[in-house]
C-alpha positions as CSV (number, residue, x, y, z in Angstrom):
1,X,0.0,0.0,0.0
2,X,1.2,3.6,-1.0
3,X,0.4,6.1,1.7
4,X,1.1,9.5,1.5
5,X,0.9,12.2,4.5
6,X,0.6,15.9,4.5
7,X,1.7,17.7,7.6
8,X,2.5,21.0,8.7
9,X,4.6,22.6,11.2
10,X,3.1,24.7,13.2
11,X,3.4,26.7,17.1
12,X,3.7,24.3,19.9
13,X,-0.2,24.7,21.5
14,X,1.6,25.8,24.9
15,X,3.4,29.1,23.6
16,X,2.2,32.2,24.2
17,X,1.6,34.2,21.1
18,X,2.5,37.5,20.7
19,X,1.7,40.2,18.0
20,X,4.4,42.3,17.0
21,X,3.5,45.4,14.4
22,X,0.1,42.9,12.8
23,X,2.9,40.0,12.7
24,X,3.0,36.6,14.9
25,X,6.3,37.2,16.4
26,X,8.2,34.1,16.0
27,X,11.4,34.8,17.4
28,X,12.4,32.0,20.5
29,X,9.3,30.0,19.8
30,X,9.1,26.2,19.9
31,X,7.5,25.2,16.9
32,X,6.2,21.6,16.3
33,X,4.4,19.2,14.2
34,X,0.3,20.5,13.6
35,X,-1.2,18.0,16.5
36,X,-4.1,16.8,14.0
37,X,-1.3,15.3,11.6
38,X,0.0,13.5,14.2
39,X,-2.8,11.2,14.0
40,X,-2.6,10.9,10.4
41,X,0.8,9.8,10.2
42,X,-0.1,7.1,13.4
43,X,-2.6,5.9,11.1
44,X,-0.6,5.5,8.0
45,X,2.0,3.9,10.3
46,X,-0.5,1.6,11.2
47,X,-2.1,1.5,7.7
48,X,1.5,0.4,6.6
49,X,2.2,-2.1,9.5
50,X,-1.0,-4.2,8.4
51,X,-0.8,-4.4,4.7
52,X,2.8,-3.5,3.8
53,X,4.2,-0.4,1.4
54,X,5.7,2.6,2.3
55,X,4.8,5.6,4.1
56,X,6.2,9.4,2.6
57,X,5.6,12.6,4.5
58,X,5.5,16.0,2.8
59,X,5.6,19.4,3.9
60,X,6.0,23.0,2.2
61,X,7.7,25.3,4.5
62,X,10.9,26.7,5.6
63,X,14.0,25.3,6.3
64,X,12.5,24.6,10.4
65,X,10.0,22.7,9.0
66,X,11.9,19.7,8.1
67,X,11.9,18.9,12.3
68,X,8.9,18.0,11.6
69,X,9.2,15.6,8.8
70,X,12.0,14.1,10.8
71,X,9.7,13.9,14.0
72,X,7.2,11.8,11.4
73,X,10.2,9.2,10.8
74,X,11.1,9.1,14.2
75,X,7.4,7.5,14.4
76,X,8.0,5.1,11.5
77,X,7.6,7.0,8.4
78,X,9.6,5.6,5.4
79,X,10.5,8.7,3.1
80,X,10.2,12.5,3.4
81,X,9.7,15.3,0.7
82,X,10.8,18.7,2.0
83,X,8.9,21.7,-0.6
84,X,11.4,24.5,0.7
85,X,11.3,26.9,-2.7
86,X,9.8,29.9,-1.4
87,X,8.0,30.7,-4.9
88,X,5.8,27.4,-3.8
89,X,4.6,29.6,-0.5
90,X,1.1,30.6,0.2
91,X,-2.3,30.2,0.8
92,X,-4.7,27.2,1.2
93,X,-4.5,27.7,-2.5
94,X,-1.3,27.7,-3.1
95,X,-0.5,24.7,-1.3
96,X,-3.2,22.7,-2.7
97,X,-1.6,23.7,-5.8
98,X,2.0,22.6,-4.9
99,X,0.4,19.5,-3.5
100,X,-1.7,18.4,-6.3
101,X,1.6,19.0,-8.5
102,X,3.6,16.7,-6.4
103,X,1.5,14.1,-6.1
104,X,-0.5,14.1,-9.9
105,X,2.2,11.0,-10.9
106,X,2.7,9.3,-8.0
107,X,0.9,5.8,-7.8
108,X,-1.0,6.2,-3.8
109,X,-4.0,4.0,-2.2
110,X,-4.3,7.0,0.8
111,X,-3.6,9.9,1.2
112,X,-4.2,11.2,4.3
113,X,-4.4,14.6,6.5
114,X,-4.8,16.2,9.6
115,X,-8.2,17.6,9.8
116,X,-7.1,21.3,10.0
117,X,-3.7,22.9,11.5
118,X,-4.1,24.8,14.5
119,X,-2.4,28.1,13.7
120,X,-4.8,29.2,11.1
121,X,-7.5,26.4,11.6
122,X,-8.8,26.9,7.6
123,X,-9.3,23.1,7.5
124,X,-9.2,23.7,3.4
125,X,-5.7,22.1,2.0
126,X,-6.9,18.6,2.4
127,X,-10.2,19.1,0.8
128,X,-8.7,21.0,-1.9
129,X,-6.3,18.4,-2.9
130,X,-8.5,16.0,-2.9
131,X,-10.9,17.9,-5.8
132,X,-7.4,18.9,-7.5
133,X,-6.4,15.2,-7.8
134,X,-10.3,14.2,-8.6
135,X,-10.2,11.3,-5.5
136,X,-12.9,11.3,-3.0
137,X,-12.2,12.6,0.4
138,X,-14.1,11.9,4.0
139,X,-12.9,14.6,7.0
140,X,-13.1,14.5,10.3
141,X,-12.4,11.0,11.2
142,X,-12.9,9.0,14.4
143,X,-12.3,5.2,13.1
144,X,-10.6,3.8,9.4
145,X,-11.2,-0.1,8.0
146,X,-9.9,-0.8,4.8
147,X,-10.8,-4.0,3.4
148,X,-9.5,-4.6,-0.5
149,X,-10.2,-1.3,-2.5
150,X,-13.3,-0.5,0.3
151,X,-13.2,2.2,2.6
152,X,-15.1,2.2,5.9
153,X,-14.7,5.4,8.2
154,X,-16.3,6.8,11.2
155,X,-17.0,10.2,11.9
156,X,-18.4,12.3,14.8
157,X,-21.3,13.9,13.9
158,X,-22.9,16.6,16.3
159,X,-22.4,13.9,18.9
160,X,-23.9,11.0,17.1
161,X,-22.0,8.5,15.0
162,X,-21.6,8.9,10.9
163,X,-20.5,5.8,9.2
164,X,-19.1,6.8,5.2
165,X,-17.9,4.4,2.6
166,X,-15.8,5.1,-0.3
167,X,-13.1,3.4,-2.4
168,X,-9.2,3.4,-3.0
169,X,-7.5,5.7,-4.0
170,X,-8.7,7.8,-1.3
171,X,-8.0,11.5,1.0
172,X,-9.1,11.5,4.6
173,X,-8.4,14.1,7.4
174,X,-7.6,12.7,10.9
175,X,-9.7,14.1,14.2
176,X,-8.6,13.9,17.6
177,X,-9.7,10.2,19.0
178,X,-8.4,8.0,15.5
179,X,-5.6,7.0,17.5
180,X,-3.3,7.6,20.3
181,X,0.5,8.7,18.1
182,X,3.4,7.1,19.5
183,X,6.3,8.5,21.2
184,X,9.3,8.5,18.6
185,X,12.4,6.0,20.0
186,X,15.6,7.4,20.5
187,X,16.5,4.8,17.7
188,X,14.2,6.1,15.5
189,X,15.3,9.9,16.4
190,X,19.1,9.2,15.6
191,X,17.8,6.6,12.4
192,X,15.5,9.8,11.1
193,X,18.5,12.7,11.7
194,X,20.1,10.8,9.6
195,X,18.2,10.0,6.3
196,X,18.1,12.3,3.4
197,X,15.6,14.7,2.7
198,X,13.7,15.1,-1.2
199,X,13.3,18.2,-1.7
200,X,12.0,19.3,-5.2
201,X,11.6,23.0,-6.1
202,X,9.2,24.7,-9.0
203,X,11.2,23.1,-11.7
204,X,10.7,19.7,-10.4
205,X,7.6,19.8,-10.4
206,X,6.3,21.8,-13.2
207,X,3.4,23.7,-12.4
208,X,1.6,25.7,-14.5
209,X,-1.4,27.0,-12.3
210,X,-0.8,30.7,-10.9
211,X,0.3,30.2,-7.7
212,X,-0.5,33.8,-6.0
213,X,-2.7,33.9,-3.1
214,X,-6.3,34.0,-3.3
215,X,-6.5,35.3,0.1
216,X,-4.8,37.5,2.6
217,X,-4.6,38.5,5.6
218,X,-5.7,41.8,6.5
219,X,-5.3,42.3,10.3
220,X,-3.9,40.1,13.1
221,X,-4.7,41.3,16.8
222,X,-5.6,39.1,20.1
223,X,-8.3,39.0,21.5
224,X,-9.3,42.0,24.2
225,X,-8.4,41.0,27.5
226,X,-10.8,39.9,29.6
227,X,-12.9,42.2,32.6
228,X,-13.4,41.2,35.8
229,X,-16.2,39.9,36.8
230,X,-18.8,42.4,38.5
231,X,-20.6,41.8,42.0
232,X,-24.8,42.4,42.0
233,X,-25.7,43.9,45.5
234,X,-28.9,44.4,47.4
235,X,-31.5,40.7,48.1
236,X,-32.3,38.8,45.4
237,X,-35.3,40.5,43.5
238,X,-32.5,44.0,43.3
239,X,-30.1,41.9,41.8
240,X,-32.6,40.2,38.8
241,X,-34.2,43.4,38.5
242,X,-30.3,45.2,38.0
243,X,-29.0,41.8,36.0
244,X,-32.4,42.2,33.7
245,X,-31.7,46.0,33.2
246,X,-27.9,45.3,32.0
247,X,-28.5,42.7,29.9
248,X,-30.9,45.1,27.9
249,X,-29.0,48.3,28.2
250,X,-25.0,46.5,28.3
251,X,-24.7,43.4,26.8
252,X,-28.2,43.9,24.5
253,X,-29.2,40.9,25.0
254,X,-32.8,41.0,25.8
């Protein structure tokens, strides 16, 4: 079975961010692989384990970047791809783009995702690639079966259960509860610091598709800090009647 994974880099969940002049500063911050394709390259591990192949992860971004590629070999992953021409940078777009490109010869049975990165949270690169490479594609999910060329998946749904069928080759994104990603071995860390990199630029792989953004950003702030919370006085009927009277004429509410 040929798997492919797409992951990210992304901030480590635990830093603080700060916003410097409309910009994420990223100076001294840890960065990490996006948590969401950590499940998706456990399940391709696993995916591989059972019916034998080859796992490759890819990733656009800088030169940082390829720690996470080398975390995802750590884990088991066979091959990685490294897309560090900075004429390949973007969007959701643009990446899709770069993606599709990349992967338009390659012979895969899965392909498979996180289901969104958690520093911008768009959940669109894996959804576009999928239309882009004309395979179907189930998000979001909970449980994978793959029996022959038949796909079984599970997905949450509002709090209910979803069960989706579709056929090889296939794109899903990975939700938290698929699987519980191993722990790289200190084996695999020195075996994965080790192996070379691909790393194909523009010319490699040929694209013709304008690759400017479709979108942009126009402002980045934090959110406003929070207030303290405010005290009601007087018995009971005051405080509804005062609590009533804000929630019209403060919060407008009512």
């Amino acid at each position: 079975m040929n798997i492919f994974v797409c992951l990210k880099q992304t901030f480590d969940t635990e830093e603080k961010i700060v916003v410097e002049n409309g910009q994420v500063k990223e100076d001294g911050v840890r960065f990490v692989m996006n948590p969401y394709d950590e499940y998706a390259v456990e399940e391709a591990i696993k995916l591989r384990d059972a019916n034998g192949g080859a796992v490759t992860v890819i990733t656009i971004g800088p030169e940082r970047a390829q720690e996470a590629l080398r975390t995802a070999l750590a884990m088991g992953a066979d091959e990685a791809v490294h897309i560090t021409d900075e004429s390949l940078f973007g969007d959701e777009y643009t990446a899709s783009t770069v993606l599709a490109a990349y992967l338009k010869d390659k012979e895969y049975d899965i392909i498979l995702c996180g289901n969104q990165a958690v520093d911008d949270g768009s959940g669109q690169v894996a959804i576009r690639l999928a239309e882009l490479l004309n395979i179907p594609h189930i998000g979001t999910i909970t449980k994978l079966e793959i029996n022959g060329s038949d796909v079984e998946a599970h997905r949450d749904a509002e709090g209910d259960l979803e069960v989706v069928g579709g056929k090889l080759p296939i794109l899903v994104t990975a939700q938290q509860g698929l699987n519980d990603p191993r722990y790289p071995s200190l084996i695999g860390i020195r075996k994965a610091n080790k192996k070379p990199l691909a790393n194909p630029g523009a010319g490699d792989l040929n694209i013709t598709a304008d690759l400017a953004k479709k979108a942009s950003v126009v402002e980045t702030f934090l959110p406003a800090a929070k207030a303290g919370g405010r005290i009601l006085e007087g018995d009971n009927e005051q405080r509804v009647k005062e609590l009533v009277g804000l929630l019209r004429t403060e919060a407008k509410v009512l």
